[in-house]
Each structure stands twice: as structure tokens, then as C-alpha cells.
C-alpha positions in Angstrom: -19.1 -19.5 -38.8 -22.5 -17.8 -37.9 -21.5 -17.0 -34.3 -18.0 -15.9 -35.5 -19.8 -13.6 -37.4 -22.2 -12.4 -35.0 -18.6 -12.0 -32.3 -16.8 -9.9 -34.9 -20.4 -7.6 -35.7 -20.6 -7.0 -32.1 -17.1 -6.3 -31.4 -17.7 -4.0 -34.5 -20.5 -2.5 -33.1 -18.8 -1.3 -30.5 -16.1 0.5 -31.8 -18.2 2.1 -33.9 -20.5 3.2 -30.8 -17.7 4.4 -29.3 -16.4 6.6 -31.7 -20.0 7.6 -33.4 -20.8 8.9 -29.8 -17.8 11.3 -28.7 -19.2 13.5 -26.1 -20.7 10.6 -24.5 -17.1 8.6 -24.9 -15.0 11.3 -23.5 -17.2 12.2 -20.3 -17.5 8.0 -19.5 -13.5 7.8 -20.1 -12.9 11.0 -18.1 -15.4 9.8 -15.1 -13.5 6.9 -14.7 -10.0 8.2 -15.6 -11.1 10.2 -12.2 -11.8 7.0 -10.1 -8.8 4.8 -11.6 -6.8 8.0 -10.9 -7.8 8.2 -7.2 -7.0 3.9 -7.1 -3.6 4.5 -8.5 -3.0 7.3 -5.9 -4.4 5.2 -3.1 -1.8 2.4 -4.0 0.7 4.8 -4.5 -0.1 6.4 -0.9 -0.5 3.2 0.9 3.1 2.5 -0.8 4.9 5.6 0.5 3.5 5.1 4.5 4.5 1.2 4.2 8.0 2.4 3.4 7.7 5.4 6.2 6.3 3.0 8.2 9.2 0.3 7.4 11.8 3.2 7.9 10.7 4.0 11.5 10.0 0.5 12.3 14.0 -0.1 11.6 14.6 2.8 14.3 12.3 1.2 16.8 13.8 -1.4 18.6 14.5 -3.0 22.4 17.3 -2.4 24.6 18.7 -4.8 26.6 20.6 -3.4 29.4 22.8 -6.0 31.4 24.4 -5.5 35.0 27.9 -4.6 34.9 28.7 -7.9 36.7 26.4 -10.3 34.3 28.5 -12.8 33.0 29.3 -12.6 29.0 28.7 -16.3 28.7 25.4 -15.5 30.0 24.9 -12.7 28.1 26.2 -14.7 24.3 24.1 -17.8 25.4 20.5 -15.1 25.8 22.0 -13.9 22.5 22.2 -17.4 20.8 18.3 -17.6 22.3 17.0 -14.9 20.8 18.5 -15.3 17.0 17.1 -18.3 16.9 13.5 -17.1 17.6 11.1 -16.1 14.3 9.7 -13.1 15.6 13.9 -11.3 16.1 15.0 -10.2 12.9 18.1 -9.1 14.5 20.5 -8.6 18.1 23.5 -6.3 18.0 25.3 -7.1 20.9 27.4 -3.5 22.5 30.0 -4.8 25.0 31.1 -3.1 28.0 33.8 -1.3 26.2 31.7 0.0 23.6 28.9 1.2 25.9 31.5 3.3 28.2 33.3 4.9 24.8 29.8 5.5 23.2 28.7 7.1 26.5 32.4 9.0 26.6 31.7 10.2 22.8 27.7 11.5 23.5 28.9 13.9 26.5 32.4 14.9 25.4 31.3 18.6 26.0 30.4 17.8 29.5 33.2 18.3 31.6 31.6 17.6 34.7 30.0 13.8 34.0 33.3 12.7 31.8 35.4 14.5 35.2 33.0 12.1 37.4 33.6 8.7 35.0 37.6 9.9 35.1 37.1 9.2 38.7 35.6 5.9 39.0 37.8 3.4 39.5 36.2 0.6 36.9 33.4 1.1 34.3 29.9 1.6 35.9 27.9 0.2 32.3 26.7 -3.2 31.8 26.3 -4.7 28.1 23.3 -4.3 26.4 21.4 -5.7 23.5 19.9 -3.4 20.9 17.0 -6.0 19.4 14.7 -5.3 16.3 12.2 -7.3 15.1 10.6 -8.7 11.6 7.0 -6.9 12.8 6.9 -4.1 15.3 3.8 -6.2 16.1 6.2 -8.6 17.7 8.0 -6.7 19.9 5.7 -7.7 23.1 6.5 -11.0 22.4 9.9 -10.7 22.7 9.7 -8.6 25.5 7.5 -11.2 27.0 9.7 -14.2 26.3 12.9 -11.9 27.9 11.0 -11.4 31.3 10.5 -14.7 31.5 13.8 -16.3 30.2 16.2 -17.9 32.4 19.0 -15.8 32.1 16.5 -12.7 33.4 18.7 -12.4 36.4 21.2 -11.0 34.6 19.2 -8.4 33.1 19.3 -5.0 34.7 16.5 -3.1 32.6 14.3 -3.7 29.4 13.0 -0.2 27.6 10.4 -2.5 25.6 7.7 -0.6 28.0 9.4 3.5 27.0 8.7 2.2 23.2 5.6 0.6 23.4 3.8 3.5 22.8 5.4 3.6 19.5 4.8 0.9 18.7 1.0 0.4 19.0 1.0 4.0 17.4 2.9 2.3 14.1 0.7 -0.5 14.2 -2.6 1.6 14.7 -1.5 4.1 11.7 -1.0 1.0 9.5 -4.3 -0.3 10.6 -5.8 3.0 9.9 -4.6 3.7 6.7 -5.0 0.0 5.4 -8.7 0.0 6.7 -9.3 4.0 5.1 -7.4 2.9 1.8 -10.2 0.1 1.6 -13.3 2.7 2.6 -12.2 5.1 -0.2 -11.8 2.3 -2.5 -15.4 1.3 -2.3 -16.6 4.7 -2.5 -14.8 5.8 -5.7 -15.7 2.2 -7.2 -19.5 3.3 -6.4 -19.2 6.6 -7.3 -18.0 5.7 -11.4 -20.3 3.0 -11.6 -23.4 5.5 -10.8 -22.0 7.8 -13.1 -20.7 6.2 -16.0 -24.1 4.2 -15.5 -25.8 7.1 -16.6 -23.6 8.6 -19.0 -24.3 4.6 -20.9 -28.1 5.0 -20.6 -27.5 8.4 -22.5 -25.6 6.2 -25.4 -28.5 3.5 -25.4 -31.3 6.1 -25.9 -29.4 7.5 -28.5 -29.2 4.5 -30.4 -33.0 3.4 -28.6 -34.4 3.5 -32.6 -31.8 1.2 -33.6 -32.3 -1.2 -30.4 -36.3 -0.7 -31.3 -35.4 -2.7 -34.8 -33.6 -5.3 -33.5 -36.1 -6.4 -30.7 -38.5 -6.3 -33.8 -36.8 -8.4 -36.0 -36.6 -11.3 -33.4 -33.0 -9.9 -32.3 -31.6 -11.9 -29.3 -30.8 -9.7 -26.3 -27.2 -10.8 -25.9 -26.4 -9.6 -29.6 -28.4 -6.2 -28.7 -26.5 -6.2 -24.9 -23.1 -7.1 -26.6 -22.1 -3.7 -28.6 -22.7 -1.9 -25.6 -21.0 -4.4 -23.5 -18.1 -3.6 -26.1 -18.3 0.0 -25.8 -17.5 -0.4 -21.7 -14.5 -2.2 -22.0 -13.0 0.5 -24.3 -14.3 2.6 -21.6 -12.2 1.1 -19.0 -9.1 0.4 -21.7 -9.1 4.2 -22.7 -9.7 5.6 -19.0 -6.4 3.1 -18.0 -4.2 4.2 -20.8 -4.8 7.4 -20.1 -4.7 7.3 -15.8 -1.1 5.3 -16.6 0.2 8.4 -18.7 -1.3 11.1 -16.0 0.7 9.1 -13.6 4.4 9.6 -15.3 4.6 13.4 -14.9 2.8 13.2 -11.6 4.9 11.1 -9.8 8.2 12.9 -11.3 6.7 16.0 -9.6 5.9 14.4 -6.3 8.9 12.8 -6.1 11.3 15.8 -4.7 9.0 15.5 -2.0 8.7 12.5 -1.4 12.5 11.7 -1.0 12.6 14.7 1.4 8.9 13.7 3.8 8.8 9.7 3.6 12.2 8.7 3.9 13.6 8.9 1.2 11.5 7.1 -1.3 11.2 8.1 -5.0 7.8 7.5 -5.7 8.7 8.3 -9.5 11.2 5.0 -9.4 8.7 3.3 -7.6 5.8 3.6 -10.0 7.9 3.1 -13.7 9.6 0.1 -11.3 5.4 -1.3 -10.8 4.0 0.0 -13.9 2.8 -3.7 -15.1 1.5 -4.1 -11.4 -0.3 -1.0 -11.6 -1.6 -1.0 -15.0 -3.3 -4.4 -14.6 -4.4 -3.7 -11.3 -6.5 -0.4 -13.1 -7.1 -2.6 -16.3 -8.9 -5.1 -14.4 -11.1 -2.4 -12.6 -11.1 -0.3 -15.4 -13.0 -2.8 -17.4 -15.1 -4.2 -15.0 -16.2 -0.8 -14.1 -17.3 -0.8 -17.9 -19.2 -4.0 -18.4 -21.0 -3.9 -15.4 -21.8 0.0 -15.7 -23.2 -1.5 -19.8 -25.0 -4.5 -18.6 -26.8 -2.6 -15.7 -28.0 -0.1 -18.2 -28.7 -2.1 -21.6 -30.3 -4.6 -19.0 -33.2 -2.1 -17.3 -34.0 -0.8 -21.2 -34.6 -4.1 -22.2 -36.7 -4.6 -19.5 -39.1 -2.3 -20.6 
């Protein structure tokens, strides 16, 4: 009964810190709203280039070009091959026919070539294999494991080598951005608990009279630590309510340009579609920011 008491006085004490000490409340929740803001926005960010990332990654691909005279048993059996391999996500297979009426339909203002086809006496394109893969990361090796296949004979030409610059460009972007996301993280994390470590010690000399009393009467520290401790978590509650509510009108504003530059994504949809995601994501730092920011201080003024 006598610890339930002391929990409930200390959960009191809080609240009461919180609200008997406004300026100091409002700058802590504000300084942090900042940093949980900059978080939110970094997941948000890192969201968008995945699905840019994603988008271009489905255009990226590797063609497959048979000779004309490559047998279409062959060609189905390499097919058969490469579905079955965990790195392909998919193989459209164009035919023959397909490849001459594509290449008809792509220069049917060019007299001249379509004049010069008209005069070949049998189609002069092979099939070809348009191949994409789970991880752009993969494509070499698939590339690889074509080169080397069996049925390489009948292969005329593999473009793998044209994209690959592509490639190691999407995978060194997402690298980039995953291993910057992580650096800002940190830094912003840092930056709030220096800050909103100060703006505590300012609420614990204010109430340094009070503290004084307790350490005289025989107070233990973690009933003088736990108000405080208290106060940070409404810190970090207040500063993620009110990041979550800054998000809603800017992500509708973003999102007209974000369906237009990374395409086609409505980051609006996507963040009320995540908002339990995101709002635990913020509690959890939110409130850790806060306790660790109150036991830092509380803990070097009892030191003394």
C-alpha cells in the first residue's frame, strides 16, 4: 500500500511539474516536437525513394536477344530455367512475330527501314527475353548464370552490361540514402537530448528548494528522480501527439507533388495508411528522449 502510494505521488508530481512550469514545458515539447518531426520526415523520405527506387527498378531489366535460327524448344527450355531460379521475379518471352510487328510499329514513320524490311525475304529478328528480377542487386547473377548456361549458344546478345550502370547507380542511391537516413538520425537524437537536457536542469533548479527538503528529510533518490522522470515522458507523449498532428496537413500538401516527382506515390495515403507505425515508432523515441534527458539531469544535481 505504501509503495502504491509513493507510485501514485510521483506520477502526481509529475503532472503537476509539468503544468506548474509552462515555459519550461512548452520549449522541452517544442525541441523535441523538432527532432521527432525531422524522424517522421526521415521515414517518410526513405519511404518515397524506396517506392521511386521500386518504380525504376520495375523498368530496369535484361534482354535476351536470341538468333533468328535458335530453336524455340531451346529457347522455352532456358525459359523454364530461369523461372525456376530465386533471384528472377519474372521472364516475358517476345516471339519472333512479336519482335518484327513491335520493330514495324516503333519506325512506322520511317519509310526507308520499313521499305528495306518490305524487302527481305524472311524476318531478320530473333526472340528475346525481357527478364526482371526480385533485387536489382541480382541482376549480375542472372546475367552470370545466362553466360554460362547451356543453351548460351543460342543466345545472340545479353544488354545486362548497357544496364549495369543503372543498376549499381540504384543500388548505390539506396545505400546512400539508407546510410544518410541513419547519420541524421543520430544527430537529431543527440541534438534533443543536449537540449531538452538543459531545458530539465532549468525545471530542477526551479524546484532545487523543494529537492533541498527532501534530501533533508532522509528522502530516497528514486522518489526525488521519479517526478522528474514523470515530467519527461509527458515530454515525449506531448511532443508525439503533437509531431503526429503537424504531420496530417503536411503530407496533404506534399502530396500533389509527390504523385507528380516519385512516381506516383501519395505520401498523404501513405502516412494516415502507417499512422500506428509511425506514431509508436515517435512514441518510443519520444519518451525515451525524455527519461533519459530527466535521469541525466536529476542524476548530476544529486550528485552534488
Amino acid at each position: 500500500m505504501g509503495l502504491g502510494n509513493h507510485f501514485k505521488r510521483i506520477i502526481r508530481s509529475g503532472f503537476i511539474n509539468f503544468a506548474r512550469n509552462p515555459v519550461v514545458s512548452v520549449v522541452s515539447v517544442l525541441i523535441m516536437t523538432v527532432t521527432l518531426f525531422l524522424i517522421g520526415s526521415l521515414i517518410l523520405v526513405n519511404a518515397l525513394l524506396s517506392f521511386s527506387l521500386a518504380q525504376i527498378s520495375e523498368r530496369v531489366d535484361i534482354n535476351v536477344y536470341f538468333y533468328p535460327d535458335a530453336q524455340e524448344s531451346d529457347i522455352f527450355a532456358l525459359q523454364d530455367e530461369l523461372e525456376t531460379l530465386p533471384e528472377v521475379s519474372s521472364v516475358d518471352y517476345v516471339s519472333r512475330e512479336d519482335a518484327i510487328a513491335q520493330f514495324r510499329d516503333r519506325h512506322q514513320d520511317d519509310y526507308l527501314t520499313i521499305q528495306a524490311l518490305d524487302e527481305l525475304d524472311e524476318n531478320p529478328l530473333g526472340a528475346s527475353f525481357n527478364i526482371q528480377a526480385d533485387d536489382a542487386a541480382q541482376y549480375a547473377t542472372i546475367a552470370q548464370y545466362l553466360e554460362t548456361n547451356p543453351a548460351s549458344f543460342s543466345i545472340e546478345k545479353i544488354n545486362y552490361n548497357q544496364n549495369k550502370e543503372i543498376i549499381d547507380r540504384l543500388n548505390n542511391i539506396m545505400n546512400t540514402v539508407q546510410r544518410l537516413g541513419v547519420i541524421l538520425t543520430i544527430f537529431f537524437i543527440l541534438i534533443s537530448l543536449l537540449i531538452t537536457l538543459n531545458t530539465i536542469r532549468l525545471a530542477i533548479y526551479g524546484a532545487r528548494e523543494e529537492i533541498t527538503i527532501m534530501r533533508l528529510v532522509g528522502a530516497e533518490n528514486k522518489y526525488i528522480r521519479g517526478p522528474f522522470m514523470v515530467e519527461g515522458i509527458l515530454y515525449g507523449c506531448s511532443a508525439t501527439i503533437l509531431t503526429i498532428l503537424l504531420f496530417i496537413p503536411a503530407t496533404l500538401w506534399m502530396s500533389k507533388f509527390t504523385t507528380v516527382f516519385f512516381g506516383g506515390m501519395d505520401i498523404f495515403a501513405y502516412y494516415i495508411n502507417n499512422i500506428p507505425q509511425i506514431f509508436i515508432i515517435l512514441l518510443v523515441v519520444g519518451v525515451l528522449l525524455g527519461v533519459i534527458s530527466s535521469f541525466l539531469a536529476i542524476r548530476t544535481y544529486l550528485k552534488k
